[in-house]
C-alpha positions in Angstrom: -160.5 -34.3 -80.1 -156.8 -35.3 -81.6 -157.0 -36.3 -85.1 -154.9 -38.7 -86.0 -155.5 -40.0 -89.4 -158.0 -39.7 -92.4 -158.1 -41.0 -95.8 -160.1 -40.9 -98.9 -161.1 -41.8 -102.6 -163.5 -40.4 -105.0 -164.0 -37.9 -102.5 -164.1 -33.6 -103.8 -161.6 -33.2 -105.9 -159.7 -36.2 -105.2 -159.7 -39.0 -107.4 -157.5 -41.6 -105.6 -156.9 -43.1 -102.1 -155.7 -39.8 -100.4 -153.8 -40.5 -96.7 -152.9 -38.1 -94.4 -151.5 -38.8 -91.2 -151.5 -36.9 -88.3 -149.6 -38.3 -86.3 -146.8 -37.6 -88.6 -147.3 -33.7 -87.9 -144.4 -32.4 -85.5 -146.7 -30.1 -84.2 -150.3 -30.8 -82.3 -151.3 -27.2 -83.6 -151.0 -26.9 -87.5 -152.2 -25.0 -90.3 -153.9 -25.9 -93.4 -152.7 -23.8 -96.0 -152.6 -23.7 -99.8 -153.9 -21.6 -103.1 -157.4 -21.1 -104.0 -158.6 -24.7 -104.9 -155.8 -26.6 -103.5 -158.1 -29.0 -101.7 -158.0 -27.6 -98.3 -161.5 -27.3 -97.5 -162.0 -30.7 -98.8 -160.0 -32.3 -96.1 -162.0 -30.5 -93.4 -165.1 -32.1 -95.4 -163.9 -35.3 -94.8 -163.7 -35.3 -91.4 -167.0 -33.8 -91.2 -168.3 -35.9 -93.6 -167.0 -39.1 -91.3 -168.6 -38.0 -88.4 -171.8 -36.6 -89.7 -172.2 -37.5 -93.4 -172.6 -33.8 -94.5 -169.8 -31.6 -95.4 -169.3 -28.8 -92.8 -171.9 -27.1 -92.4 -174.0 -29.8 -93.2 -174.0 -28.2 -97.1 -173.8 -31.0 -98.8 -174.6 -34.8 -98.9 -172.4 -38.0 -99.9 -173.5 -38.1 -103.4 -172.8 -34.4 -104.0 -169.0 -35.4 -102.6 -168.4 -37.8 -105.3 -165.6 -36.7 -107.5 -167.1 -36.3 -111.0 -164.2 -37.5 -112.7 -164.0 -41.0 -110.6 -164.8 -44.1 -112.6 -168.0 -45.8 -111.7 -166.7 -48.7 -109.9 -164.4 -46.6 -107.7 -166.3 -46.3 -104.0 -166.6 -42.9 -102.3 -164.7 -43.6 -99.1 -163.6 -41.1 -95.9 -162.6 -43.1 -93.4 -161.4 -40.4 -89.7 -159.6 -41.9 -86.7 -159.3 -39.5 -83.8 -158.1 -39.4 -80.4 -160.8 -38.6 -77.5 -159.6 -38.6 -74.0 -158.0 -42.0 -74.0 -160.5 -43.3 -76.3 -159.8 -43.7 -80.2 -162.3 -44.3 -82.7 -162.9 -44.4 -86.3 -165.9 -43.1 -88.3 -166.1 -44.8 -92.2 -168.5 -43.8 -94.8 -168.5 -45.6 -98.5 -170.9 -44.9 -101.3 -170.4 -47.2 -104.3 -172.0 -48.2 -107.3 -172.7 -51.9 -109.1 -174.9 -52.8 -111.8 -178.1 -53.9 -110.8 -178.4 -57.4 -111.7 -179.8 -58.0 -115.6 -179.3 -54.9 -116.7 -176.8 -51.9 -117.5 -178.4 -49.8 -114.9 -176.4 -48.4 -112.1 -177.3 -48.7 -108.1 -175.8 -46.5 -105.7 -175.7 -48.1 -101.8 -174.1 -46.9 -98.7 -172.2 -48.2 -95.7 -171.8 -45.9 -92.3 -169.3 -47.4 -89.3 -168.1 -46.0 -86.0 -166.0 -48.6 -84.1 -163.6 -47.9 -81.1 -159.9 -49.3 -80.7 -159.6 -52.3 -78.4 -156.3 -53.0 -77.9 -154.6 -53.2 -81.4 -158.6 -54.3 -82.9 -161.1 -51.9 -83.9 -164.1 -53.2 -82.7 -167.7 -52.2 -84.3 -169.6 -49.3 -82.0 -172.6 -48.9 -84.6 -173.4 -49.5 -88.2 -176.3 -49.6 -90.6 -178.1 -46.2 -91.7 -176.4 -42.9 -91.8 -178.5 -41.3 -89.0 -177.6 -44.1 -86.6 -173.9 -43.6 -87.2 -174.5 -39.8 -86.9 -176.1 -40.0 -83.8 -173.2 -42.0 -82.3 -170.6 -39.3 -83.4 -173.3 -36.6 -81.6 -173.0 -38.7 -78.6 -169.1 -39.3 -78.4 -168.6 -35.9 -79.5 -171.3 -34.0 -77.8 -172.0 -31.7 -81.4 -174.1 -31.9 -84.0 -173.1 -31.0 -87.5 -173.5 -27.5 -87.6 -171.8 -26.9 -84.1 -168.8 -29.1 -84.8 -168.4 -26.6 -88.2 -169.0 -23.8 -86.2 -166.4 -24.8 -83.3 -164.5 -26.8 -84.3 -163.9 -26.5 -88.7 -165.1 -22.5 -88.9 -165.8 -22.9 -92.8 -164.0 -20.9 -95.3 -165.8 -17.6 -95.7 -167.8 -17.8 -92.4 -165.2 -16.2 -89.8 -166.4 -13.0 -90.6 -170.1 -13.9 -89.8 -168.4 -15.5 -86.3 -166.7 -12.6 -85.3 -170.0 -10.2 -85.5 -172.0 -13.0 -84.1 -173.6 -12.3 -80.5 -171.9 -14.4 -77.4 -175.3 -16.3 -77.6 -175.0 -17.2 -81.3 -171.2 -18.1 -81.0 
């Protein structure tokens, strides 16, 4: 898998529409560095969270990703394109909030899309619930949740628990 772009609002820490583009990288092998609480786990989030709509290691769910400090009518949005083969797709996940008709009461609802490039148009794989859209990324991907974390994101504070984990386990 090549990653080549992800964006994202109300998502962790991050308030507004966030962009970071891959492609834009010099390098196909990069680092993700920063100080404690820079934000660098969120970004491996994201991308997890596009494919699988749990953070990595399928901790924590979309609502627990909103960013506390976003106003209500501000969407949760993570939107991942990647690179597979000769294949690009793009996983989108959006949590927002209206009013519910009549009263002052908010509604949270939630969109989950996978679609492939065709030619210069994305076209629409799968959409509807968040298992369907999972399930498509487990397909294309051939890992669910906790694998892709454990191969592919390794979370922050779990390398030492890979390294003393049996061949099987790994």
């Amino acid at each position: 898998m090549k990653p080549i772009r992800l964006q994202w609002q109300a998502f962790g820490p991050y308030r507004q529409d966030t962009k970071l583009n891959f492609d834009d990288l010099e390098e196909s092998l990069f680092l993700i560095s920063g100080p404690t609480g820079g934000g660098k786990t969120t970004i491996l989030d994201a991308i997890c969270f596009a494919l699988y709509c749990r953070a990595t290691g399928g901790r924590r769910d979309f609502k627990s990703m909103r960013c506390v400090s976003a106003e209500e009518e501000i969407p949760t949005k993570v939107e991942f394109d990647f690179q597979l083969g000769r294949e690009k797709y793009r996983f989108r996940r959006e949590l927002y909030r209206h009013l519910k008709r009549g009263s002052e009461e908010y509604v949270t609802k939630d969109r989950h899309e996978c679609f492939i490039q065709n030619g210069n148009e994305w076209e629409l794989l799968v959409s509807g619930a968040e298992s369907v859209v999972r399930k498509k990324a487990e397909e294309i991907l051939h890992l669910d949740c906790e694998q892709f974390s454990q191969v592919i994101v390794l979370p922050q504070g779990e390398f030492l628990k890979f390294l003393r984990a049996s061949s099987k386990e790994k």
